[in-house]
ZABAVO-924103 format. One record per residue (C-alpha): residue in one letter; residue number from 1; x, y, z negated; chain. Coordinates in nm, 3 decimals, m for minus. Layout:
N
<node residu="A" num="NUM" px="X" py="Y" pz="Z" chaine="A"/>
...
END
This chain:
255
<node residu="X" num="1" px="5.151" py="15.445" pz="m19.619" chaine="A"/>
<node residu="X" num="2" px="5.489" py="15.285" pz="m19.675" chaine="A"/>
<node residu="X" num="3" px="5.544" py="15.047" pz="m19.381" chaine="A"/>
<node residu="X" num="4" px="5.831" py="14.789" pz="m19.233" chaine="A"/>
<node residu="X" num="5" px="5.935" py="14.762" pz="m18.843" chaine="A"/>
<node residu="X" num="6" px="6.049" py="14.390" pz="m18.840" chaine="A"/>
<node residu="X" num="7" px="6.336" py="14.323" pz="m18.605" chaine="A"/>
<node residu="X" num="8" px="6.468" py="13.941" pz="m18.518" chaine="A"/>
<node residu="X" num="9" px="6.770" py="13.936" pz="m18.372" chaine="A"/>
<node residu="X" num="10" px="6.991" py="13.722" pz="m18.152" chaine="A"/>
<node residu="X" num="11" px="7.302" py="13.797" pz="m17.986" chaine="A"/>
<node residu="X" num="12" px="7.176" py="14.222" pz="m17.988" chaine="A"/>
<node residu="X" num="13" px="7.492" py="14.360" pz="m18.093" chaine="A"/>
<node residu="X" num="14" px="7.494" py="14.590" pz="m17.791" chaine="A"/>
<node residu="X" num="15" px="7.160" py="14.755" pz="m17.862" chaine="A"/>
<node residu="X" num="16" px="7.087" py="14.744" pz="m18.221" chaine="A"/>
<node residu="X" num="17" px="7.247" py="15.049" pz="m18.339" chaine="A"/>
<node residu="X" num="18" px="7.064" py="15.247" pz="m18.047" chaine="A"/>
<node residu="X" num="19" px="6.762" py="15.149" pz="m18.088" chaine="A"/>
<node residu="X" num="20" px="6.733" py="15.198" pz="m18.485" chaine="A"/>
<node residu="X" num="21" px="6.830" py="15.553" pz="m18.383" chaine="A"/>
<node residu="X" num="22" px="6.556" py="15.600" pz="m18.140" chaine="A"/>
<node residu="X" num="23" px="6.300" py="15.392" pz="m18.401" chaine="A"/>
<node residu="X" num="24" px="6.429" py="15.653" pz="m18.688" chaine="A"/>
<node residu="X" num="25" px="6.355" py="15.952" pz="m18.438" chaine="A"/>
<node residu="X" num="26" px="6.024" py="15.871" pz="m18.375" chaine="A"/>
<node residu="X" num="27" px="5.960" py="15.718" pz="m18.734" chaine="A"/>
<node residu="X" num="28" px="6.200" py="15.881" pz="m18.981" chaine="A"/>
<node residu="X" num="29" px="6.004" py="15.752" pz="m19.273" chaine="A"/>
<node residu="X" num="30" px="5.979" py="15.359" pz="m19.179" chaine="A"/>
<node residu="X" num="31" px="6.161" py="15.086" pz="m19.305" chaine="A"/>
<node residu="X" num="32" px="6.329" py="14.795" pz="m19.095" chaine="A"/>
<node residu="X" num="33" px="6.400" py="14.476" pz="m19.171" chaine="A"/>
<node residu="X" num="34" px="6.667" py="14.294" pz="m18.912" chaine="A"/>
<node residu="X" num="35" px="6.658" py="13.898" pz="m18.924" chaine="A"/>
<node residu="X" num="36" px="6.959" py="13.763" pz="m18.758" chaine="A"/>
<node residu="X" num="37" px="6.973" py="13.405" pz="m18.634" chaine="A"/>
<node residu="X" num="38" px="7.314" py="13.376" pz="m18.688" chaine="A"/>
<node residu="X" num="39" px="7.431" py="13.565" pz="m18.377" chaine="A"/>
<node residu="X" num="40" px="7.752" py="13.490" pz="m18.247" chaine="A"/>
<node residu="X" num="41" px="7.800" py="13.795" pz="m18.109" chaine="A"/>
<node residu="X" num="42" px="7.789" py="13.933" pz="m18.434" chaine="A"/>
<node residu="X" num="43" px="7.506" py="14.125" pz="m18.443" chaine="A"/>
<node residu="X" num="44" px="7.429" py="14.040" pz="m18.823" chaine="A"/>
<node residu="X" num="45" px="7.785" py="14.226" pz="m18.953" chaine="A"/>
<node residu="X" num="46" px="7.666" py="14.548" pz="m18.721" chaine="A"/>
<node residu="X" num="47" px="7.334" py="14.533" pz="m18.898" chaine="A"/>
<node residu="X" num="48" px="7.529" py="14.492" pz="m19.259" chaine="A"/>
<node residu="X" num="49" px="7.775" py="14.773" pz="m19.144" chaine="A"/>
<node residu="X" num="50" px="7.390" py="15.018" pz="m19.067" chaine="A"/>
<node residu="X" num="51" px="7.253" py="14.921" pz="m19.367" chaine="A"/>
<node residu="X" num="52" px="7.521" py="14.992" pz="m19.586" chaine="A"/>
<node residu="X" num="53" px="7.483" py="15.352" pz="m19.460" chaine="A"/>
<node residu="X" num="54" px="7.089" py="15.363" pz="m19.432" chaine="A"/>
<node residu="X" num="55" px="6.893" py="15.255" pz="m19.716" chaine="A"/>
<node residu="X" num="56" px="6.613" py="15.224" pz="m19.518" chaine="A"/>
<node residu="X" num="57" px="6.743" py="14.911" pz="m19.326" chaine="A"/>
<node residu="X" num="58" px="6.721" py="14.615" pz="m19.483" chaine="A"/>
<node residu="X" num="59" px="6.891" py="14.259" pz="m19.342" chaine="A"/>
<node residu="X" num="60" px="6.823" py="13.867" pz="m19.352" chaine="A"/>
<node residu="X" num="61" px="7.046" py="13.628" pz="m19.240" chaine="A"/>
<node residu="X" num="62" px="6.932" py="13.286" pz="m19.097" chaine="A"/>
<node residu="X" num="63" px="7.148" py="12.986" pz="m19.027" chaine="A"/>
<node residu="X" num="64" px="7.089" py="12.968" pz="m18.714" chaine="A"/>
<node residu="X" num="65" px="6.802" py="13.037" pz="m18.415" chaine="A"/>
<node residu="X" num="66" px="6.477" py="12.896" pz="m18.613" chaine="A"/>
<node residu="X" num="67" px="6.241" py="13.081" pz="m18.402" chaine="A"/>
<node residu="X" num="68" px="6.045" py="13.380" pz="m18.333" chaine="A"/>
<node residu="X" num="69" px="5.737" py="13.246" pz="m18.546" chaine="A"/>
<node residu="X" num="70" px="5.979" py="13.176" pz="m18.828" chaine="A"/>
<node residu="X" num="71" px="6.114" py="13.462" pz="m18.834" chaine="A"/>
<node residu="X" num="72" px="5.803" py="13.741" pz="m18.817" chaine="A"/>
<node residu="X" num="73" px="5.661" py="13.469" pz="m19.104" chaine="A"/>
<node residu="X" num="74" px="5.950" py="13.579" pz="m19.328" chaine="A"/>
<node residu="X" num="75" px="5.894" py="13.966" pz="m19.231" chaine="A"/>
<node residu="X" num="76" px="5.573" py="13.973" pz="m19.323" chaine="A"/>
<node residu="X" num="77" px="5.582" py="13.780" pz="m19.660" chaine="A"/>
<node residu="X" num="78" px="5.910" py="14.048" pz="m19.737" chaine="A"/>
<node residu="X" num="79" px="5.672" py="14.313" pz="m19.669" chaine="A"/>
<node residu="X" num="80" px="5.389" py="14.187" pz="m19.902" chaine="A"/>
<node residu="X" num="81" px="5.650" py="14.113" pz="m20.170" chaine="A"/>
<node residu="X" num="82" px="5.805" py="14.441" pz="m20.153" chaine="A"/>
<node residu="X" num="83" px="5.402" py="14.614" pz="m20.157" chaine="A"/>
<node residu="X" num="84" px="5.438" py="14.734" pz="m19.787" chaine="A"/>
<node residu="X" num="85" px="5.122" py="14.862" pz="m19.660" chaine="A"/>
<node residu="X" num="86" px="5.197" py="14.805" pz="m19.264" chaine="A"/>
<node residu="X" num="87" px="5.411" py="14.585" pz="m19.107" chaine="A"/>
<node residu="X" num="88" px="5.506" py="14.587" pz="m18.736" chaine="A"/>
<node residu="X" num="89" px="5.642" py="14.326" pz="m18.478" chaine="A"/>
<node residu="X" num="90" px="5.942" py="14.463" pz="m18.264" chaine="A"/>
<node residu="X" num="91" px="6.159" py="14.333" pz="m18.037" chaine="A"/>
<node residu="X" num="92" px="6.510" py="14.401" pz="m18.056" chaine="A"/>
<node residu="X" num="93" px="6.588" py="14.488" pz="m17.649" chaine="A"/>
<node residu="X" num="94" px="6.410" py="14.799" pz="m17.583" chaine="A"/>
<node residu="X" num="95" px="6.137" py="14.635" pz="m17.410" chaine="A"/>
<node residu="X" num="96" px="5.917" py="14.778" pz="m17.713" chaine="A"/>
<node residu="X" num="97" px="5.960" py="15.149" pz="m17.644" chaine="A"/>
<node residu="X" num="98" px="5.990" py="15.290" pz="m18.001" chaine="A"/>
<node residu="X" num="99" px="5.853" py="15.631" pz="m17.844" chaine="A"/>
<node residu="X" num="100" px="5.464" py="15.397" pz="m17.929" chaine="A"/>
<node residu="X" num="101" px="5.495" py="15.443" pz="m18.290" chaine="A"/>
<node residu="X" num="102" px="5.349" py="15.741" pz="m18.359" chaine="A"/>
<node residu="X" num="103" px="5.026" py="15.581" pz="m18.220" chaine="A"/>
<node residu="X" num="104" px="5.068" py="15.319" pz="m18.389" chaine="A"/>
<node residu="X" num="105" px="5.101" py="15.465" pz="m18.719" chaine="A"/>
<node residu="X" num="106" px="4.788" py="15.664" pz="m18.586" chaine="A"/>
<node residu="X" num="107" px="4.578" py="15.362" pz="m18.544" chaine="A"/>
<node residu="X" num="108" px="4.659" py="15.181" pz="m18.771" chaine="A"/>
<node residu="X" num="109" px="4.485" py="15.416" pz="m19.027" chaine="A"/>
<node residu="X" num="110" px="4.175" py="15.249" pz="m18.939" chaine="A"/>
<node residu="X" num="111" px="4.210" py="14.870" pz="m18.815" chaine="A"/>
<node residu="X" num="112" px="4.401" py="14.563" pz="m18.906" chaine="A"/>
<node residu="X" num="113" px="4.610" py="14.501" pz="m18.600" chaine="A"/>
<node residu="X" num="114" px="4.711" py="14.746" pz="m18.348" chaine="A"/>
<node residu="X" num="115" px="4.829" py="14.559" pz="m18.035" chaine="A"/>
<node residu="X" num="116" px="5.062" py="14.747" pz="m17.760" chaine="A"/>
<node residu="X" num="117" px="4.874" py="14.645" pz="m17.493" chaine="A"/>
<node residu="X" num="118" px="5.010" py="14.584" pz="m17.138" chaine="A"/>
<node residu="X" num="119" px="4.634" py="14.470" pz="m16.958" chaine="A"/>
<node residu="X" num="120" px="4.441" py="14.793" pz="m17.050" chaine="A"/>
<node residu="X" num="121" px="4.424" py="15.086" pz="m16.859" chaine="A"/>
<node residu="X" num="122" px="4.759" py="15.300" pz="m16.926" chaine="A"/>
<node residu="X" num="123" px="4.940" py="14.969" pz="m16.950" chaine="A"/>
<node residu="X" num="124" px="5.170" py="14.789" pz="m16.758" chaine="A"/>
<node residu="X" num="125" px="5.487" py="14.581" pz="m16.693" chaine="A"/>
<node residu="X" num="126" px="5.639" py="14.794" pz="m16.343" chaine="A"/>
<node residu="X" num="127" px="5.949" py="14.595" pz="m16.323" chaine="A"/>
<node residu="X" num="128" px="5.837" py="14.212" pz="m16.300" chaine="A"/>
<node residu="X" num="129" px="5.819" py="14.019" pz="m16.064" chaine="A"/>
<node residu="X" num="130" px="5.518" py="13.931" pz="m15.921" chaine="A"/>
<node residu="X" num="131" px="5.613" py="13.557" pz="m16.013" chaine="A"/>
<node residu="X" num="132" px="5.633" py="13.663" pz="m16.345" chaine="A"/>
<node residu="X" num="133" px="5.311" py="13.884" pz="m16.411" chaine="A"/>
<node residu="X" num="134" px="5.083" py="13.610" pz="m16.224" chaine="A"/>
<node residu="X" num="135" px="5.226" py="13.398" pz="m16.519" chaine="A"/>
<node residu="X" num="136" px="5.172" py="13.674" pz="m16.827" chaine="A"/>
<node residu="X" num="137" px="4.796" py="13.793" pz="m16.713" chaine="A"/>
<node residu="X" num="138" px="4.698" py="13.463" pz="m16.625" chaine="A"/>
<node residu="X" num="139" px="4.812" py="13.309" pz="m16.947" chaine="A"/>
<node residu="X" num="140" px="4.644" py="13.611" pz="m17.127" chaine="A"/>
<node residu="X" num="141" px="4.291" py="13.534" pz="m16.923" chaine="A"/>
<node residu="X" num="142" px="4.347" py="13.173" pz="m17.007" chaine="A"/>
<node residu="X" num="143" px="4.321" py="13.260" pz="m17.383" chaine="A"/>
<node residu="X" num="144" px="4.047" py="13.486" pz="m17.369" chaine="A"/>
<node residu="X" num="145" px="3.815" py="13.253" pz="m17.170" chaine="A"/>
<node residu="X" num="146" px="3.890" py="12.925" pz="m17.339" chaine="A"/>
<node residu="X" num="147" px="3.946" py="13.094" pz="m17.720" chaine="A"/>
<node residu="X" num="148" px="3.641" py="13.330" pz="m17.635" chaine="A"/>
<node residu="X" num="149" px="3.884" py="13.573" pz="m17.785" chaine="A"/>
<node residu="X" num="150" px="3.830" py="13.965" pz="m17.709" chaine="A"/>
<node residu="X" num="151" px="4.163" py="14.090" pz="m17.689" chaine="A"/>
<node residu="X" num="152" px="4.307" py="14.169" pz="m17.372" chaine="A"/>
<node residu="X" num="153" px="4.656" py="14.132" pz="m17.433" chaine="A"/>
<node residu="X" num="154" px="4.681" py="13.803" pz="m17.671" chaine="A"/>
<node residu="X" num="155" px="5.062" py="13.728" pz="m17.614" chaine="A"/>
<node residu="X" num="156" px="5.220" py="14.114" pz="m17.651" chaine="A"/>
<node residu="X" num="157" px="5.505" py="14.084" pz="m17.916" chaine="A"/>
<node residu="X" num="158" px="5.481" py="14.494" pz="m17.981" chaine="A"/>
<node residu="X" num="159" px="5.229" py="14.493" pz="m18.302" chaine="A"/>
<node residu="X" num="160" px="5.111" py="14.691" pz="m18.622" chaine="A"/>
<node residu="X" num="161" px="4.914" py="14.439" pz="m18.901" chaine="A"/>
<node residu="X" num="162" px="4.810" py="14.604" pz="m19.247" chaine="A"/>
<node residu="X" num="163" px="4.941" py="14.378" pz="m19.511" chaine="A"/>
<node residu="X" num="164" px="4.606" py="14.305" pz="m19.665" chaine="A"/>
<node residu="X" num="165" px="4.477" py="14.162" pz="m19.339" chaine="A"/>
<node residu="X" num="166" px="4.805" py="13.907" pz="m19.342" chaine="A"/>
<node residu="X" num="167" px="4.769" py="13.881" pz="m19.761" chaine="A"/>
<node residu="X" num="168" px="4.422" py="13.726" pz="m19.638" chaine="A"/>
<node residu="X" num="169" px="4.588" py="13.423" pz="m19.462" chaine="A"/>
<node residu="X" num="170" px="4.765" py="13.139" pz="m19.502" chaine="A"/>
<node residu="X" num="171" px="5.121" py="13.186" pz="m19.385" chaine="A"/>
<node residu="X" num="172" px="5.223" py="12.852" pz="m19.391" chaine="A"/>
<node residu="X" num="173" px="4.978" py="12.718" pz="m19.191" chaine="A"/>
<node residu="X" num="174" px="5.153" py="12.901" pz="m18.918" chaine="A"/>
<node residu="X" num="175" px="5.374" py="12.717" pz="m18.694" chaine="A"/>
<node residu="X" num="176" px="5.344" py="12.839" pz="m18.348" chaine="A"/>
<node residu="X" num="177" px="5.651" py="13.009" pz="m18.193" chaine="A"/>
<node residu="X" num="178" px="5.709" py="13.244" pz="m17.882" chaine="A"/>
<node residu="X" num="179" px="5.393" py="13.341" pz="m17.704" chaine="A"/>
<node residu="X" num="180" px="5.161" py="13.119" pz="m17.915" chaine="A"/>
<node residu="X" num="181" px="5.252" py="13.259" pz="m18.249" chaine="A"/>
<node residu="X" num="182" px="5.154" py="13.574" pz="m18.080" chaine="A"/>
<node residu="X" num="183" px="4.819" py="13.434" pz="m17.966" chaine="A"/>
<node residu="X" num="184" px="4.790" py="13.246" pz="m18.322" chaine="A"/>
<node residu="X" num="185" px="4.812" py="13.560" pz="m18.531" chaine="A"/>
<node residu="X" num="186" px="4.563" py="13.716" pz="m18.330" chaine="A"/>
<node residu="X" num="187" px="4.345" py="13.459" pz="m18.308" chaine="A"/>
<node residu="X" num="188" px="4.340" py="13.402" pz="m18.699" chaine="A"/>
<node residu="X" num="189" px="4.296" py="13.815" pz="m18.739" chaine="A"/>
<node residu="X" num="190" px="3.972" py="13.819" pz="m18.527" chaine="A"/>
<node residu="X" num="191" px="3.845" py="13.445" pz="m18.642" chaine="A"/>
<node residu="X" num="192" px="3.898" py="13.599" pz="m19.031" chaine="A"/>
<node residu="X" num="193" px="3.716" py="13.916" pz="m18.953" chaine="A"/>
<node residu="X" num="194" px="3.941" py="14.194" pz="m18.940" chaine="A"/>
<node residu="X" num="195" px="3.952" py="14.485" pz="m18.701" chaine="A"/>
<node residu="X" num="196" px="4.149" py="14.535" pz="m18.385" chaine="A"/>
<node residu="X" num="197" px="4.258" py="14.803" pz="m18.185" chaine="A"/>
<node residu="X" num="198" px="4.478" py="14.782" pz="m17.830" chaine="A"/>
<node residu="X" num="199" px="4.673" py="15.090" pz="m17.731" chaine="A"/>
<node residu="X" num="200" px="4.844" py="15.092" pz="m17.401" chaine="A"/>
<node residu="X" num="201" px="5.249" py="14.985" pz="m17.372" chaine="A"/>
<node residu="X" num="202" px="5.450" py="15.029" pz="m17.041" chaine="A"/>
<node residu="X" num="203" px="5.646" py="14.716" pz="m17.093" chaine="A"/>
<node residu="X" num="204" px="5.979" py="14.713" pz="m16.977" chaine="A"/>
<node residu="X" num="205" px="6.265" py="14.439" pz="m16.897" chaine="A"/>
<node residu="X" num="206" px="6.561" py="14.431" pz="m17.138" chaine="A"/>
<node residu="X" num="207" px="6.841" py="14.669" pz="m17.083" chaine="A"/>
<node residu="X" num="208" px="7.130" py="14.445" pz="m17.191" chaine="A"/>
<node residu="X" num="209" px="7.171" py="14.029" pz="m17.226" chaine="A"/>
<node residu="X" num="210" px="6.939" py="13.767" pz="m17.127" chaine="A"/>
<node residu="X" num="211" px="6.570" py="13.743" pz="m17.141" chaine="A"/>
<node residu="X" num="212" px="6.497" py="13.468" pz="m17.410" chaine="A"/>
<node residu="X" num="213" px="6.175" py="13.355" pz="m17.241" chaine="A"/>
<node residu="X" num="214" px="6.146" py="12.974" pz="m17.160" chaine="A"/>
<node residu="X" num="215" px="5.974" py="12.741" pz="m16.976" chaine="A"/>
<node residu="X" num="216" px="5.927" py="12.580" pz="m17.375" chaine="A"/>
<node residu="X" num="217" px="5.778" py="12.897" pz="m17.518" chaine="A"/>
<node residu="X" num="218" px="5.504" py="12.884" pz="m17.192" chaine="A"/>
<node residu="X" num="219" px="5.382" py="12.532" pz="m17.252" chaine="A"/>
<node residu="X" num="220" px="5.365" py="12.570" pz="m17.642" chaine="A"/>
<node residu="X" num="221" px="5.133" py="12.849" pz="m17.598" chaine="A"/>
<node residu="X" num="222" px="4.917" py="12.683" pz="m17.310" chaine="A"/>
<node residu="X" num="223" px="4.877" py="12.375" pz="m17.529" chaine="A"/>
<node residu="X" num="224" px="4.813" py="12.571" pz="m17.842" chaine="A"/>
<node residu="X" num="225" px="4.495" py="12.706" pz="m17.692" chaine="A"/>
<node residu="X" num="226" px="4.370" py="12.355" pz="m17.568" chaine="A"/>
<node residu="X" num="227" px="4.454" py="12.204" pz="m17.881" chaine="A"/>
<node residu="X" num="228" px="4.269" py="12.486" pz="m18.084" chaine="A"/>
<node residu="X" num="229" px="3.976" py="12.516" pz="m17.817" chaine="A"/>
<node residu="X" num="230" px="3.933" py="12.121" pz="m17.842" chaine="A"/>
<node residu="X" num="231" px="4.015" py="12.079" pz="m18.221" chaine="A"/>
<node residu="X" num="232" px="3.767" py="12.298" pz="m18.360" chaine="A"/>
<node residu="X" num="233" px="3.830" py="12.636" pz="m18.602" chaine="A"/>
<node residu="X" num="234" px="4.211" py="12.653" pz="m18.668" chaine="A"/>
<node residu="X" num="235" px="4.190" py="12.970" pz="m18.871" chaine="A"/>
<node residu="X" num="236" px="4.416" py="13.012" pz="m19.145" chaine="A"/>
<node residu="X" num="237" px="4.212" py="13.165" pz="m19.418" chaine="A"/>
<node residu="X" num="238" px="4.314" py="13.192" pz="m19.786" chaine="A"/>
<node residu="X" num="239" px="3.999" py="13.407" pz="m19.840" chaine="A"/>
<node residu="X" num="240" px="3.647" py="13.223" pz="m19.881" chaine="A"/>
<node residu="X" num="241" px="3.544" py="13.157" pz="m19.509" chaine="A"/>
<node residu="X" num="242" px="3.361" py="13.481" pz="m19.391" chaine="A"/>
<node residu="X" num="243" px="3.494" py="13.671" pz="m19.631" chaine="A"/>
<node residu="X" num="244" px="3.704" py="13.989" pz="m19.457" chaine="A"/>
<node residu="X" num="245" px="3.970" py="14.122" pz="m19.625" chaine="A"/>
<node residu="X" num="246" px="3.900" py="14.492" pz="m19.703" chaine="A"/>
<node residu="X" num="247" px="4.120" py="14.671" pz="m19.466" chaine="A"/>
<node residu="X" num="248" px="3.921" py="14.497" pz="m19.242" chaine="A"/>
<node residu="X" num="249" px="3.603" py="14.640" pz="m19.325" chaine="A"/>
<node residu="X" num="250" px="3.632" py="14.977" pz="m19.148" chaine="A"/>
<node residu="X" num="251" px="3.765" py="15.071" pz="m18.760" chaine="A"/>
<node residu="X" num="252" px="3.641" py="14.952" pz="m18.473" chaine="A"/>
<node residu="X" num="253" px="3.639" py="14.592" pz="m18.326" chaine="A"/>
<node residu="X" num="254" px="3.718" py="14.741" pz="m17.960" chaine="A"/>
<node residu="X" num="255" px="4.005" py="14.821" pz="m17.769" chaine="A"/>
END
C-alpha cells in the first residue's frame, strides 16, 4: 500500500532532517509530505534542500501559519490526488516517536483510522505535568461522554486514515483547528461508519523549540463539542447518510 506521513511545520529547522531519518529507518518505503507555514527559521529551504536529494519527500509552502486543520486538510486531499492508499498525521518535534509505524502500517491493514493512543493501557505522557495531563484526559473524557464517542484518545495528533475513509467526506466542511480538528476527524470517521483501531503511544515533550499549544486551541475544542453535542449531527458525509465507505467495512470497531 503506497502511503504519505504528513508533516506541518513551523520554525523545525533543528529537527527536521533527524527525524525524516529516523521516519525513513523505520519506514523506508513511505512518502512525506512537509507543509511549511512560512517558517522564519527557515525550515521550508532545509526541507527543499532534503527533497532535492530524496524523491520520496515532497514539500508545500504556505504563506504563513494558517493552522494545523488547514494544513492536514491539504495533506490529505494531496494524498487522494496523488492515489495514496494511507495517509498519516505527524508532528514535526519528536513527540510522535516514528519507532510506532510499523504498527501502524500493521493496523492499518484492517481499519480506517489507527489512533496512537496515550489513555490505553501501554500508553502514556511520563513527562507532563500533572497540570497539564488533568487538562489532556479530562478534555478527552469530556468528548467521550458528551459526543458519546468510543475512542479513548479523541485529541492525539499521531494518526493513520485510509484514503477511502477521508474520500468519503467532505473536506471542506472541516474547519476546526488544534485539538478539535483532531476530535472532528474522529468524530466524522465513527459518525460515517468506518472502523477504528487505538494502539498505545508513549507521548513525549518536544526536544527542541516551544510547545505550540494554546490556551486558543483548548477552548476551540471544548466549544466544538458543545456546539456539536447541542447542534445536532455535524458529520461531514459526501456518501449517502449510512452508507460506509468500503475500507470501512472490515476490522474491528474496538480499541
Amino acid at each position: 500500500m503506497r502511503s504519505l506521513i504528513v508533516i506541518p511545520t513551523y520554525n523545525e529547522r533543528e529537527n527536521i532532517n533527524t527525524l525524516l531519518n529516523q521516519v525513513f529507518a523505520a519506514a523506508p518505503a513511505t512518502d512525506v509530505l512537509i507543509i511549511d507555514d512560512n517558517s522564519p527559521d527557515g525550515t521550508g529551504q532545509v526541507a527543499d534542500e532534503i527533497a532535492a536529494r530524496d524523491r520520496r519527500v515532497h514539500v508545500l509552502h504556505r504563506t504563513g501559519k494558517l493552522g494545523l486543520g488547514t494544513a492536514y486538510v491539504r495533506g490529505f486531499r494531496y494524498a487522494i490526488d496523488e492515489g495514496y492508499d494511507l495517509v498519516f498525521e505527524m508532528d514535526a518535534d519528536f513527540s510522535h516517536d516514528p519507532r510506532y509505524l510499523p504498527r501502524f502500517f500493521g493496523a492499518a491493514q484492517h481499519v480506517d483510522l489507527v489512533i496512537g493512543s496515550r489513555y490505553i493501557p501501554g500508553g502514556g505522557t511520563p513527562n507532563w505535568s500533572p497540570v497539564r495531563k488533568f487538562i489532556s484526559s479530562g478534555g478527552n473524557t469530556f468528548a467521550r461522554l458528551v459526543l458519546g464517542i468510543p475512542i479513548h484518545d479523541c485529541t492525539g495528533g499521531y494518526r493513520c486514515y485510509r484514503v477511502p475513509a477521508l474520500r468519503a467526506l467532505n473536506l471542506d466542511a472541516i474547519t476546526a483547528q488544534g485539538y478539535a480538528f483532531q476530535v472532528e476527524l474522529a468524530y466524522n470517521i465513527w459518525k460515517n461508519g468506518g472502523s477504528w483501531r487505538e494502539i498505545p503511544i508513549i507521548f513525549e515533550d518536544r526536544r527542541v523549540g516551544k510547545s505550540k499549544m494554546s490556551r486558543k486551541i483548548f477552548f476551540e475544542a471544548f466549544s466544538w463539542v458543545l456546539r456539536t453535542r447541542f447542534n445536532g449531527d455535524r458529520a461531514v458525509r459526501q456518501l449517502p447518510a449510512g452508507k460506509p465507505s468500503a475500507a470501512a467495512q472490515v476490522g474491528s470497531r474496538q480499541p
